[in-house]
C-alpha positions in Angstrom: -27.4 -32.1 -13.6 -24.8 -31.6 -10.6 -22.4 -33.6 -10.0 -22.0 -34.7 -6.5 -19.7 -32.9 -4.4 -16.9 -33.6 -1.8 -18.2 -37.4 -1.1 -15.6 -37.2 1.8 -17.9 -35.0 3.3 -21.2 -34.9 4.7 -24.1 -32.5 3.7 -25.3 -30.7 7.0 -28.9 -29.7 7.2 -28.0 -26.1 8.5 -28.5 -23.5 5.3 -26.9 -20.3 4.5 -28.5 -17.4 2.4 -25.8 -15.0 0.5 -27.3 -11.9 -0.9 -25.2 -10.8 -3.3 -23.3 -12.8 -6.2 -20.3 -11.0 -6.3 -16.6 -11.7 -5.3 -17.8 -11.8 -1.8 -20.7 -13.6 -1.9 -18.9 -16.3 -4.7 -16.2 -17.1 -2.4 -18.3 -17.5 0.8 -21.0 -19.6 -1.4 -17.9 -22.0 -2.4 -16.8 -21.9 0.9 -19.6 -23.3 2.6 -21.1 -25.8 -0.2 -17.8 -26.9 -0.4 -18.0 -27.8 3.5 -21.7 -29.4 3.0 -23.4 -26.8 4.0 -26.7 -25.9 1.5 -26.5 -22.9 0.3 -28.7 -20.0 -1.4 -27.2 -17.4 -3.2 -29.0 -14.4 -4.5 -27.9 -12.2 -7.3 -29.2 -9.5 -9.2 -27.5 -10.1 -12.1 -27.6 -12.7 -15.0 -24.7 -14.1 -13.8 -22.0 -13.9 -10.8 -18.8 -11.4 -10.1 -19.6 -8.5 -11.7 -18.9 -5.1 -10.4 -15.8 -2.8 -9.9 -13.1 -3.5 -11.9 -10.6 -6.2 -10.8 -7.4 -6.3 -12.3 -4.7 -6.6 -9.6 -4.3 -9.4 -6.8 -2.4 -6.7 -4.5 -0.1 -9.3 -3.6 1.4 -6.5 -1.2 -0.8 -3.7 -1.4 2.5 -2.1 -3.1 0.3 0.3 -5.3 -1.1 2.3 -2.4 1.6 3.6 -0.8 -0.5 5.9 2.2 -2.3 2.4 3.4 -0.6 0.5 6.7 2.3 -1.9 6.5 -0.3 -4.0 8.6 -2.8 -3.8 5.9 0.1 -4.6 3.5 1.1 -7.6 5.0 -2.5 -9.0 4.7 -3.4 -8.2 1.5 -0.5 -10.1 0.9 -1.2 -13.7 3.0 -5.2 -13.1 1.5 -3.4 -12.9 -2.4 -1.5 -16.1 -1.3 -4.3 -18.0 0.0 -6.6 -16.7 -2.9 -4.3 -17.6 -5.6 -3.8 -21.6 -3.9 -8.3 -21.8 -4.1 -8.6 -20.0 -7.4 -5.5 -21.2 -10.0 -6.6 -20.2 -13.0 -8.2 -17.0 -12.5 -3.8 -14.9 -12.5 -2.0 -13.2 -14.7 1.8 -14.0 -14.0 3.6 -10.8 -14.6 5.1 -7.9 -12.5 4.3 -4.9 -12.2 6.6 -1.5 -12.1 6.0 1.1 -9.8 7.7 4.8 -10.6 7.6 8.2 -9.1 7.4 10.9 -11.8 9.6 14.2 -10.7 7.1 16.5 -10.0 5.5 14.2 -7.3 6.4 14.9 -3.9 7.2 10.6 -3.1 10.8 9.7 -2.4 10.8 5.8 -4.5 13.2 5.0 -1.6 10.9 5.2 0.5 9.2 2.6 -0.5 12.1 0.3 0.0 11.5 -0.4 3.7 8.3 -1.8 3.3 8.8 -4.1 0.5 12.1 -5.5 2.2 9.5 -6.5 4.4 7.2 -7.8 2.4 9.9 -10.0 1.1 10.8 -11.4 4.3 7.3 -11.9 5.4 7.3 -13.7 2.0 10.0 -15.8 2.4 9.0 -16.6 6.0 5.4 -18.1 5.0 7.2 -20.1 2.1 9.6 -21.5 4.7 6.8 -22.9 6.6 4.6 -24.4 4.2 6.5 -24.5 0.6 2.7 -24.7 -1.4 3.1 -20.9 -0.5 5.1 -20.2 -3.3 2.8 -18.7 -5.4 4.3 -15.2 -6.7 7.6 -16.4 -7.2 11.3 -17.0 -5.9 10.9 -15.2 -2.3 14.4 -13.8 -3.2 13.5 -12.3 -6.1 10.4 -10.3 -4.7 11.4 -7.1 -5.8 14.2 -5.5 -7.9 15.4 -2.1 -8.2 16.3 -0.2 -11.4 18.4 2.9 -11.6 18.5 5.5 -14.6 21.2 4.3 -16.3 20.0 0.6 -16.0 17.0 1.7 -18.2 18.8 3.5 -20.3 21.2 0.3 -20.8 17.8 -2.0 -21.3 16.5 0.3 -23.7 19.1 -0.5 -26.7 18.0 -4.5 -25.9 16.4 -6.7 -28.7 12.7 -6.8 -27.5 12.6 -10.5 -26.3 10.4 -13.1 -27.5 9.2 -14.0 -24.4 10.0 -12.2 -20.7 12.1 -15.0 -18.6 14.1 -12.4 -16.6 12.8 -9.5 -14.2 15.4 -7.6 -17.0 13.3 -8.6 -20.1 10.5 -7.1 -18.6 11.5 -4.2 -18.2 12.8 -3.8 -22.1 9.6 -2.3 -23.4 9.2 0.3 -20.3 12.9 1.3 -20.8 12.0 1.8 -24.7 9.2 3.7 -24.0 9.2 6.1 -20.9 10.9 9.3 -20.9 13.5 8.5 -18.5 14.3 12.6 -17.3 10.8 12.2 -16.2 11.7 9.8 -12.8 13.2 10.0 -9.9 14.7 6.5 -9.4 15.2 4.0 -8.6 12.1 2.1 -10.1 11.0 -1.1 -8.8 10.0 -3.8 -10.2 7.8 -6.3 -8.0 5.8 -9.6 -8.2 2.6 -7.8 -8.0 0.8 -10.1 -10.6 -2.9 -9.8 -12.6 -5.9 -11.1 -11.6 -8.7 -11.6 -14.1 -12.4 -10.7 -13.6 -13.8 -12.7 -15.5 -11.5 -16.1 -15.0 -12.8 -15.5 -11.1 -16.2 -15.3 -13.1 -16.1 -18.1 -14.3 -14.8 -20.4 -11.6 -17.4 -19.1 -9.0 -20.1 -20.0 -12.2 -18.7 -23.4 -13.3 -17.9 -24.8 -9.3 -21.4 -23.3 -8.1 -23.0 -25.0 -10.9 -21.1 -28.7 -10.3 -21.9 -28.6 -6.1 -25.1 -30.1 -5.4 -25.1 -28.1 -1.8 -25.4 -24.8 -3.7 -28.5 -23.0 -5.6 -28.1 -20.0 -7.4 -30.9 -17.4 -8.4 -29.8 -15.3 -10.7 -31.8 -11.9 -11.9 -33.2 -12.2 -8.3 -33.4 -8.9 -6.0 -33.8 -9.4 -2.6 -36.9 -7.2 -1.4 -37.4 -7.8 1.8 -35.5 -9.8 5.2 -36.5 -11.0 8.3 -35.8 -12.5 11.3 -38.1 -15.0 12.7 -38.4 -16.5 16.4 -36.3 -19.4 16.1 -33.5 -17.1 14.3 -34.0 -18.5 10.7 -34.3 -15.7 8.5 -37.1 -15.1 5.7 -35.9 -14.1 2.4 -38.4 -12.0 0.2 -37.1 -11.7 -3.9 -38.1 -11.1 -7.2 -37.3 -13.2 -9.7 -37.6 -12.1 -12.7 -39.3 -15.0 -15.7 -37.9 -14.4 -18.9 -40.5 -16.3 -20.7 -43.6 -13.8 -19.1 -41.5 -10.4 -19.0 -42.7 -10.4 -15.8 -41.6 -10.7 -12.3 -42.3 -13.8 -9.8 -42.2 -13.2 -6.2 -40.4 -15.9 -4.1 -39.3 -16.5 -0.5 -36.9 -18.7 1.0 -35.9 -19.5 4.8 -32.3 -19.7 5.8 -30.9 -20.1 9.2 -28.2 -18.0 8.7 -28.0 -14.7 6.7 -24.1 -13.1 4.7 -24.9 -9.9 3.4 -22.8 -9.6 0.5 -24.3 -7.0 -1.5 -21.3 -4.8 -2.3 -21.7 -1.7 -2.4 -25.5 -2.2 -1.7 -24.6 -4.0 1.8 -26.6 -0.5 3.5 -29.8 -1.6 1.8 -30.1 -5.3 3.2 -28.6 -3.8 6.9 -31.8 -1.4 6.9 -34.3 -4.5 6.5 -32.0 -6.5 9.3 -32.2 -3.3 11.5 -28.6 -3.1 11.6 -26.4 -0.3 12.0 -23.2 0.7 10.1 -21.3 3.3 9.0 -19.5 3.0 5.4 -18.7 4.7 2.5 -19.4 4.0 -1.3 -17.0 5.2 -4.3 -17.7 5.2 -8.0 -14.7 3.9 -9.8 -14.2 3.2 -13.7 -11.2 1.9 -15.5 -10.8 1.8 -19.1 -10.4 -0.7 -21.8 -8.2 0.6 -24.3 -5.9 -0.9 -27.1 -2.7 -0.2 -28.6 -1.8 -1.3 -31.7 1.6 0.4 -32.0 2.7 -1.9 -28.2 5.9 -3.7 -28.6 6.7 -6.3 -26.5 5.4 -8.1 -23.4 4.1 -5.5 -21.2 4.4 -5.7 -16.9 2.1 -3.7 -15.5 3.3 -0.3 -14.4 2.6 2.2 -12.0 2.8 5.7 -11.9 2.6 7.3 -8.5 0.1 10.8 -8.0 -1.6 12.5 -5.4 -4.9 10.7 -5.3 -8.1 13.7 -6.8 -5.2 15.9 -8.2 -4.9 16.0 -12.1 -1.2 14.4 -11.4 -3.4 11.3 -9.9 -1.7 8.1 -9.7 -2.1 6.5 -13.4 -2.3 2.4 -13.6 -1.4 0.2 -17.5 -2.6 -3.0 -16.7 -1.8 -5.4 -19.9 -3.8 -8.1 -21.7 -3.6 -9.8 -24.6 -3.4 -8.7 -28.1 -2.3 -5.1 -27.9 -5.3 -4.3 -25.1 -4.8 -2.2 -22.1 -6.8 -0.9 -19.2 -6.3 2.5 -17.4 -7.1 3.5 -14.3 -6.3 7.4 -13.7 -7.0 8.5 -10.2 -9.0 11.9 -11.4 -11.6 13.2 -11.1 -11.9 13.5 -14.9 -10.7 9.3 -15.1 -11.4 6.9 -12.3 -12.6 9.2 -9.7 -16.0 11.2 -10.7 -17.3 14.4 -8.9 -19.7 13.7 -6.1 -18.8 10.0 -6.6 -18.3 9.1 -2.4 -21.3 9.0 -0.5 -21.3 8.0 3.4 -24.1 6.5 5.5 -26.1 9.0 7.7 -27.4 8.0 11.2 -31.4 6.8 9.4 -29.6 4.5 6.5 -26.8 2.5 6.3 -26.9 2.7 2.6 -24.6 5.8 1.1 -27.1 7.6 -1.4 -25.1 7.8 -4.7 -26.1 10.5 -6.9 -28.7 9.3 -9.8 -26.0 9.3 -12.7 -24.3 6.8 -10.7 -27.0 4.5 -10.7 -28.3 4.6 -13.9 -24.7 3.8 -15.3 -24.6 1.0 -12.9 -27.9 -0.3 -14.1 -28.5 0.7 -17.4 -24.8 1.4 -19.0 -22.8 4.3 -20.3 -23.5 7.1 -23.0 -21.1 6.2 -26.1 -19.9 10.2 -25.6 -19.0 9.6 -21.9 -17.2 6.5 -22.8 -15.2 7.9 -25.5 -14.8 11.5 -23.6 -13.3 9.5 -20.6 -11.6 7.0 -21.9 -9.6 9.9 -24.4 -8.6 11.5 -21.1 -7.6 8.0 -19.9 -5.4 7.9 -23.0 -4.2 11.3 -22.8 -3.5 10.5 -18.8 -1.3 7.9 -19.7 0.7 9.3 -22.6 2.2 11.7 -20.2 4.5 8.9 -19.0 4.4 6.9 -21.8 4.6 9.4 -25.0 3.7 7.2 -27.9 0.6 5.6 -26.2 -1.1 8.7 -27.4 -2.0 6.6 -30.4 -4.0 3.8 -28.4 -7.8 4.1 -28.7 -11.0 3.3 -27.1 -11.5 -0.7 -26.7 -14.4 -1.3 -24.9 -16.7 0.0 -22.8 -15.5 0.6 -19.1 -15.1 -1.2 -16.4 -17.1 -0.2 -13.5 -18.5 -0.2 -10.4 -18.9 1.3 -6.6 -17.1 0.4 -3.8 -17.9 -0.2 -0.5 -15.7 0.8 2.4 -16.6 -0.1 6.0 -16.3 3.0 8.4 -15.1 6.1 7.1 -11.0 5.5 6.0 -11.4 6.1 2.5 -8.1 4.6 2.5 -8.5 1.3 3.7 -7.5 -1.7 1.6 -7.9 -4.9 4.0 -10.9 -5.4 4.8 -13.3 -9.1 5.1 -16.5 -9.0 7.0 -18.2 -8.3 10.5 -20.9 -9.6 12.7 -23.9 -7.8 13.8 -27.2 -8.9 15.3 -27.9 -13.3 15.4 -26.9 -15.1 12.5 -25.7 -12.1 10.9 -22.4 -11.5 9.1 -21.7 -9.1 6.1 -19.2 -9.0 3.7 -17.1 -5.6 3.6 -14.3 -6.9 1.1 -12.3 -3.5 -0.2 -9.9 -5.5 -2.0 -11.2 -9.1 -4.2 -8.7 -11.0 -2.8 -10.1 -10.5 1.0 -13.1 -12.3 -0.2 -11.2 -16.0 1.1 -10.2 -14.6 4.3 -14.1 -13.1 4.8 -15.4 -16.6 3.9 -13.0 -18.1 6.2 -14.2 -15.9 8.8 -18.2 -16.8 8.6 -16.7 -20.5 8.5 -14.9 -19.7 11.9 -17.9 -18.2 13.3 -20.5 -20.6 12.5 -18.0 -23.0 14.3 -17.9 -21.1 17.4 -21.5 -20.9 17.5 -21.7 -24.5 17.2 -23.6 -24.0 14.1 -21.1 -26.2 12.0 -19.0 -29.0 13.6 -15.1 -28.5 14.0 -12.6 -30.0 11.9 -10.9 -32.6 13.8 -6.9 -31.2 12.3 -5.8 -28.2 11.0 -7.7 -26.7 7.9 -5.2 -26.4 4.6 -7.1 -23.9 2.3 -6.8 -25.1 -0.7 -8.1 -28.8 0.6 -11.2 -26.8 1.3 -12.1 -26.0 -2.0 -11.5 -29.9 -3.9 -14.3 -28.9 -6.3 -13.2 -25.5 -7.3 -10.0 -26.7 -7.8 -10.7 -29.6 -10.0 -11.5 -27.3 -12.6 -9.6 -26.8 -15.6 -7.8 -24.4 -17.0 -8.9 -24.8 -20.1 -12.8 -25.0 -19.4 -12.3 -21.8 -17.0 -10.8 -19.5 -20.1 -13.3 -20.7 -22.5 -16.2 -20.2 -19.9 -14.3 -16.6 -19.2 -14.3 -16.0 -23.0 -18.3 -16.6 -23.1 -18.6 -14.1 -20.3 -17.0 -11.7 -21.9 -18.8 -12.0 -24.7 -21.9 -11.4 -23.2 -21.5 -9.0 -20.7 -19.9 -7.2 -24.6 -16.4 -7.1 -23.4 -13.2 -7.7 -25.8 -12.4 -11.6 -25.5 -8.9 -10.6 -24.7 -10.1 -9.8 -21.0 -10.8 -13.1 -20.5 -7.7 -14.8 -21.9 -5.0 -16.0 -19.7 -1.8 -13.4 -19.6 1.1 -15.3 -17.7 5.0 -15.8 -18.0 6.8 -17.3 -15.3 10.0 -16.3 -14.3 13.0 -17.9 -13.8 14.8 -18.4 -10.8 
């Protein structure tokens, strides 16, 4: 039974469908139930947030260095808004980005943009101090020159990172330091857990009596009707008859939040849209023969080439996942697909979808993930002896327009009563929620607030959760979407000032 929710504010008789359970659709379901509105939320899946592979809050956007200072600067207000809503679901470490000699970066270039980013940083925590949530704004970033490493590297392995320095210890140990161009940086990107966000958008949904959840639901069919309501068509599927019910529902307002099936739902609303769809996989690896507390670390690489930007994101107990920006890793052949002028739904190729569906081969996994390992050991010589962990982490990615580069991205408005979700990046799914909220204000479709909104007073429920029930909860998922447990576990150290 739900508990009841927010007593401080009414429930509205105004509904909202979300199609689509994922990051997107999660957030914007919290939002609004959390605000009184009753909500329906329909997902495919046996549970919510699935899909690609989230790992990193982008606190920055200091990984891609081709995207906008612009886009930068948002990804990193959206990371400090998104951690405020969702505490639980972060990893608090840093993460080390380094340019390897034969790519054609210059690591001071990227100096510029994160002294911004620090004082963009420093300027939101002076007006509102609850913005303080990756860290001492004056230790944002800090740079590391050749023979700083080398001086780390003859360093007891600490007990316990306290210090930017002591993170740094097991990458000075292990990288083969001719390799760089310096300096390296080190920066408060921090983690961000799949299945912690998981869990929170499960657990909150489940204790707000404005929300309803259909899970193993696909959404067949959508239309608008003559007082702008919307009728929602879906197959349930009945686990006790193996068989499939057909429902329908009636909204009066309609957030497409399909991922990176948004085209499909936008051909049965008769809306237009150009976009693009990716195929990404990381890989779940473990290493035994790790030392250490881990920060994550980046190595920079032209993005399709075989010297493609390679990603170690830590976990608990010796696990590790890799992201190799090849074709032959993270990338796949074929693996974009763009809208044409009769669909707004990119046509992935077949062996796309039956991996997204039905799973991987055992051989693919292993093939790919060896390459992963292989990828990696280039920078980091001895993780040649990690091995396969898990299957991967997966998913496509939807891009709105046609810059396959774009990281910021929330939502847009098409049509009546029409909004969809376009998120690139997980943590743009508050800023898209708080977007619809806007909206359905301006329309007059939900009332005002009477004083300024503070984010995290939106989300009372969501935040009452606790830590404790969010890992275990996290833990289950894992377990049954047959991940390693250590996914789910909380990975988090905080520095001293």
């Amino acid at each position: 039974m739900k508990e009841q929710a927010n007593p401080h504010i009414h429930r509205t008789s105004f509904s909202v469908g979300i199609i689509g359970g994922g990051i997107a659709g999660s957030t914007i379901a919290l939002r609004l139930a959390e605000l009184g509105v009753n909500v329906e939320i329909f997902e495919e899946g046996t549970s919510l947030v699935n899909g690609p592979p989230i790992c990193h809050l982008h606190a920055g956007g200091n990984l891609y260095r081709e995207i906008s200072d612009e886009q930068c600067t948002a990804l990193l207000q959206q990371s400090i808004d998104s951690l405020k809503v969702f505490p639980h679901t972060v990893n608090i470490r840093p993460t080390v980005i380094a340019v390897p000699k034969h790519d054609n970066g210059d690591p001071n270039a990227l100096l510029p943009r994160l002294s911004k980013l620090k004082q963009v940083y420093s300027q939101l925590v002076k007006e509102d101090p609850t913005n303080r949530v990756i860290g001492n704004p004056d230790q944002y970033f800090k740079l590391y020159d050749k023979e700083d490493l080398q001086a780390l590297s003859s360093q007891p392995m600490p007990a316990q990172p306290i210090r930017f320095d002591d993170w740094m210890i097991p990458v000075a140990k292990n990288l083969e330091l001719d390799q760089f161009k310096y300096p390296l940086v080190l920066v408060q990107e921090y983690g961000w857990s799949v299945f912690r966000l998981a869990a929170t958008a499960n657990l909150a949904l489940d204790k707000l009596n404005t929300s309803q959840v259909h899970t193993q639901s696909k959404v067949t069919h959508v239309e608008q009707q003559a007082d702008q309501s919307w009728l929602i068509e879906y197959q349930q599927y009945d686990n006790s008859q193996q068989d499939h019910i057909t429902r329908r529902s009636q909204v009066d307002y309609l957030v497409n939040a399909c991922g990176f099936q948004t085209g499909e739902i936008d051909d049965m609303a008769k809306q237009k849209r150009n976009r693009l769809v990716e195929f990404k996989a990381a890989y779940v690896t473990q290493w035994p023969d790790s030392q250490g507390f881990w920060p994550e670390v980046i190595f920079h690489g032209e993005r399709g080439t075989p010297d493609g930007m390679a990603q170690l994101t830590p976990y608990p107990d010796g696990y590790f996942q890799l992201h190799g920006m090849t074709e032959e890793i993270t990338l796949f052949k074929q693996g974009l697909a763009k809208s044409t002028p009769s669909s707004a739904q990119p046509k992935l190729a077949n062996t796309f979808i039956r991996k997204i569906k039905s799973g991987w081969d055992k051989s693919e996994i292993d093939i790919r993930s060896s390459r992963a390992i292989k990828h990696m050991s280039r920078f980091v010589p001895n993780y040649k002896t990690a091995s396969v962990g898990g299957k991967p982490l997966f998913g496509a990615q939807q891009i709105p327009g046609d810059d396959i580069t774009l990281r910021a991205a929330d939502v847009s408005f098409a049509g009546q009563r029409y909004a969809r979700a376009e998120i690139v990046k997980a943590s743009s799914a508050l800023s898209a929620a708080n977007s619809i909220v806007e909206k359905l204000q301006s329309e007059e479709l939900l009332r005002s607030p009477s004083n300024e909104v503070v984010i995290e007073q939106c989300f009372p429920v969501t935040r009452s959760l606790s830590a404790i029930d969010v890992e275990r909860y996290a833990i289950q998922l894992a377990h049954e979407r047959d991940y390693p447990e250590a996914l789910a576990k909380t990975f988090s150290f905080e520095l001293s000032d």
